[in-house]
Structures are given as structure tokens and as C-alpha cells.
N, C-alpha and C positions, 0 to 999 in steps of 0.2 A: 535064724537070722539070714538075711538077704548074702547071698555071696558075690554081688555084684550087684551094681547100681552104675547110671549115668547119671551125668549133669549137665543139666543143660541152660543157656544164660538168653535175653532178649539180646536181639541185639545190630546191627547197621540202620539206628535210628536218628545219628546224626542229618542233617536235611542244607545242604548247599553249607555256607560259611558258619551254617550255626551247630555245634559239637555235643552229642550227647553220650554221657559214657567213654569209659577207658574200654574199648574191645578187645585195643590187642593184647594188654592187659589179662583180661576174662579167657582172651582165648589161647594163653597157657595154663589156665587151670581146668577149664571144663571141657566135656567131649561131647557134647553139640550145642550148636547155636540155631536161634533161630532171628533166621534174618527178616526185617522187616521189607515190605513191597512196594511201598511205597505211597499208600494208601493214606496209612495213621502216621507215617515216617519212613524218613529212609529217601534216597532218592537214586536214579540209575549209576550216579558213579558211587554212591555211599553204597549201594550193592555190590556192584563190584568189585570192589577193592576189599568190601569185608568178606566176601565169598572167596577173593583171592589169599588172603590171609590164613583163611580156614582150612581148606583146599591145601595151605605148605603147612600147616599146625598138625592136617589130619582129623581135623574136630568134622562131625558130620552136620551134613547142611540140611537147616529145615526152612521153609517156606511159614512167614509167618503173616499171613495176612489181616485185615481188620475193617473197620467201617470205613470210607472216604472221609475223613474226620483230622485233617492235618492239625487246624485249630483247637481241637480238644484230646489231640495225641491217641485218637482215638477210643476214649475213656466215656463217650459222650454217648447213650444209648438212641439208638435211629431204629423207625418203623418201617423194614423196605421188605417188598412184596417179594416171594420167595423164589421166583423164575429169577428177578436181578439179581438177589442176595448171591445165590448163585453162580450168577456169571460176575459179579465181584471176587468172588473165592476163587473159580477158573483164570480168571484176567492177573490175578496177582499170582496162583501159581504158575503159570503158564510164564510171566514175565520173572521169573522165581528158577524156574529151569533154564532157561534162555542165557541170564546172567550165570549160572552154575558150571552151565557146560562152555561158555566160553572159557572159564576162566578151572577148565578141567575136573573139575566136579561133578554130582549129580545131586538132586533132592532128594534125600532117600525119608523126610516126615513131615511131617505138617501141622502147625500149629496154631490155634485159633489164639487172635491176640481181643485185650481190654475187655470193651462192654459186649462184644463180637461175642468171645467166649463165655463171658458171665450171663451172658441172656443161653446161650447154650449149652450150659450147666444147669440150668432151669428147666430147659424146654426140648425135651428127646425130639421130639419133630421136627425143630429147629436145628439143631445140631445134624441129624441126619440127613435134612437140605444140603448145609455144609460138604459136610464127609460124602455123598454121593457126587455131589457136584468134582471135591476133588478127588475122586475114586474114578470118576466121566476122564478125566486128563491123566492119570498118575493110576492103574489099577493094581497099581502094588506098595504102592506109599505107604510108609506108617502114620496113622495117625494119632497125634500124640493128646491125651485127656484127660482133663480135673477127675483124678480117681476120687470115686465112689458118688459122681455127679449124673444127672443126666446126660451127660459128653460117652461117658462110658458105659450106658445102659445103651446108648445110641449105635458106640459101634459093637456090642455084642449080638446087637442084633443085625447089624451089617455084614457079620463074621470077616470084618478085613481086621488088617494088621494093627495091632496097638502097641500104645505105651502111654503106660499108668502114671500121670505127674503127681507129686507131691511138691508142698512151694516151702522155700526155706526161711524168706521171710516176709510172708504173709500169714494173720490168723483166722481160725478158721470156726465158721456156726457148725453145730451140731446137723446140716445134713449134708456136710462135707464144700459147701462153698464156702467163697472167702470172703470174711470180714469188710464190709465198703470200706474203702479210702475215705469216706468222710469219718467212720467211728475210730476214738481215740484206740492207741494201739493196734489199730490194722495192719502198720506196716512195720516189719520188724526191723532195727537198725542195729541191734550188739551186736556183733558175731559172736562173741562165745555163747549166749543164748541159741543164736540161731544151729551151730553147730549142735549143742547138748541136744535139740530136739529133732535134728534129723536123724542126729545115731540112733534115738531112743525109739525115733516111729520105724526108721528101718526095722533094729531089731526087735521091735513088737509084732513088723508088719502091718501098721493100722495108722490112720490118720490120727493127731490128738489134737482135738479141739479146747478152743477157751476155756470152756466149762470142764475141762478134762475126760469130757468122754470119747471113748477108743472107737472108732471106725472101722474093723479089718479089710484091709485092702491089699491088694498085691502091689506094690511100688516097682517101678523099672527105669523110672528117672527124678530128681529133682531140679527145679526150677531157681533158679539166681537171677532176678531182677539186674539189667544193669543199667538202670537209668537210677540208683539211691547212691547219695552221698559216703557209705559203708559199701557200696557192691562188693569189688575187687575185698578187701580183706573179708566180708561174711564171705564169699565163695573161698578164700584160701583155708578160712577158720573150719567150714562145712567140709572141706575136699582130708583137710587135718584130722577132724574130729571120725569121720568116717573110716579113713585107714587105720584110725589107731585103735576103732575098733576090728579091724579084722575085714575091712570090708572092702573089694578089689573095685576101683572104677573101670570100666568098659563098658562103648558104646549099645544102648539098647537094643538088641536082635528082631525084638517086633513081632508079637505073638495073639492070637485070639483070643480074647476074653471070657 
């Protein structure tokens, strides 16, 4: 079994007067977030202030960029040629570091958010646009990916730094992606469910899909949605069920695949 694990939550996705998520909330219990750029959500003072937040918690900050997709919270799949794809991922880390280090932080991973990521879980070439583009700005960043997806065939063969996600309450097809939000129980809302299955994929080490079959993957962090109506208690019930087995949280180190 895994002797350590992080968790990590979405999160500065509220946008001007309108409120998404309890963050500060999330960020007592989890040791990284990853902050939204403004792109699919978020906006420069919802960065800052959530990056300040993090910054006095200790939680580590990740850059979580996505499509230009505010209206469809970035869930909404876009066909963009892969020089801009690019410089989309640059332009939001870049304004990802800027807000971090004002507010005395740094970025130290990176995370592909919505249909961004789910198209690059799919598609190694695509994802490796991605991660080079932010590897071009950041050549020591971790970046963090749908274990056992295209995301992390991508950065093995990039040889930079990783970490392995697992999602606490998301389900999952048999080639390790996740379940669409349109099919009935895609998104998990018990937390004691969602807790019994993290301890159990920890301590197997492998993804466990729908249909119950086992994955093996190496885990280094799990994911906590905070824009669901359960966030905050599945992350308290997940952060429970994991210590009680045996299991230390601390921030991901960031290693090659």
C-alpha cells in the first residue's frame, strides 16, 4: 500500500460576484489545489485571493488551465490548431505564476482542466502539445495526469516530472477515462462511497473501474472536485477514510514515469 498520497481539489473558479465552491473550506483539508486561470473560470482577483489563501494553508499551487470556454465552464470540447492550443496553456500558466509569486508562492504543477484534459486522455500528441508548451515556461513543473490515460503515456515519454491522479468522485471506463457527465452515475456524490474507494484503489494501487476491473497504476495524488454539492464532506470523508487506513497525506514530490 501507498505510504503517502496527496489530494488535490479544483479550485478559484468563482468569476466576479458569482460564487463557486467553498475553497477555504477545501483548503483545510487538501494539500494541493489547483487554481483555475481564468480561461473556463476564475478571474484575476478570484486568483489571487485563492492563491493567497493557499500560500497561508501551505497547500501547493497548481496552474489549472482549460479551453476559453467561460459559458460552458470549460466542459464544452473546441477544435484549436495546436500552435494556439499552446499558447493558451503558456498565457494561463504564465498569468498562473505572476498571481503566485505576488502573493508569495510559486507553481510548482500543472493541471489540465474539463474537456482540455479529457481530449488529452485520448490523444498522446495532444496532451504532449500541452505539457511541452508548459515545460517551454516552467521546465521543472510537475505535471500532473489521468493515471493510466494517454496524459501519462505522454509525459513518459516527455521524461519530466509527474503525478499520477486518481478522481474520488468520478467513474471510471475500462481504459482508465472518466465516465461523461452526461451518463447516469458519472459523478460521485456519497462520501462514504467515495472514501471506501479511494482507500481500496490506494491499497491495491490500480484504478477500479465500473465494470470492476483493476487498472495498476501508480497513484501520487487524488482529485476532489469542488464545484459538487457533497465537495467539502467527500474530501473530509476521503482525507478520513485514508488515514484510517494507514495512509500519511503529503504533498506529491513529482517523479518520472
Amino acid at each position: 500500500m501507498a505510504q503517502s498520497v496527496d489530494l488535490n481539489a479544483d479550485m478559484g473558479e468563482s468569476f466576479g460576484a458569482w460564487k463557486m465552491g467553498d475553497d477555504a473550506a477545501l483548503l483545510d483539508i487538501v494539500t494541493s489545489a489547483n487554481i483555475a486561470c481564468g480561461f473556463h473560470a476564475g478571474d484575476w482577483d478570484v486568483m489571487a485571493q485563492t492563491m493567497k489563501n493557499a500560500v497561508a494553508k501551505g497547500v501547493g499551487i497548481g496552474a489549472h488551465p482549460g479551453f476559453p470556454d467561460l459559458h460552458g465552464f470549460g466542459r464544452q470540447r473546441m477544435t484549436i490548431a495546436r500552435s494556439s492550443l499552446q499558447n493558451i496553456v503558456r498565457y494561463q500558466l504564465g498569468a498562473a505564476q505572476a498571481m503566485a509569486r505576488a502573493t508569495g508562492g510559486e507553481v510548482r504543477h500543472l493541471k489540465l482542466h474539463g474537456a482540455l484534459s479529457n481530449m488529452a486522455s485520448e490523444d498522446e500528441d495532444m496532451a504532449k502539445a500541452c505539457y511541452d508548451a508548459a515545460l517551454s515556461v516552467a521546465p521543472d513543473i510537475i505535471i500532473m495526469v489521468l493515471a493510466g490515460t494517454a496524459q501519462h503515456r505522454a509525459v513518459k515519454a516527455l521524461g519530466c516530472r509527474a503525478a499520477c491522479e486518481v478522481f474520488a468522485d468520478r467513474a471510471y471506463n475500462d481504459d482508465a477515462t472518466l465516465v461523461d457527465r452526461s451518463q447516469p452515475g458519472a459523478v460521485i456524490h456519497d462520501p462514504e462511497r467515495a472514501g471506501k474507494r479511494m482507500a481500496q484503489m490506494v491499497r491495491e494501487g490500480a484504478i477500479i473501474t465500473e465494470s470492476g476491473t483493476r487498472i495498476s497504476t501508480r497513484i501520487d495524488t487524488i482529485c476532489l472536485h469542488g464545484d459538487t454539492p457533497t465537495a467539502v464532506s467527500i474530501a473530509a470523508e476521503v482525507r478520513r477514510a485514508l488515514q484510517d487506513g494507514g495512509v500519511t497525506l503529503a504533498q506529491f514530490k513529482g517523479a518520472s514515469v
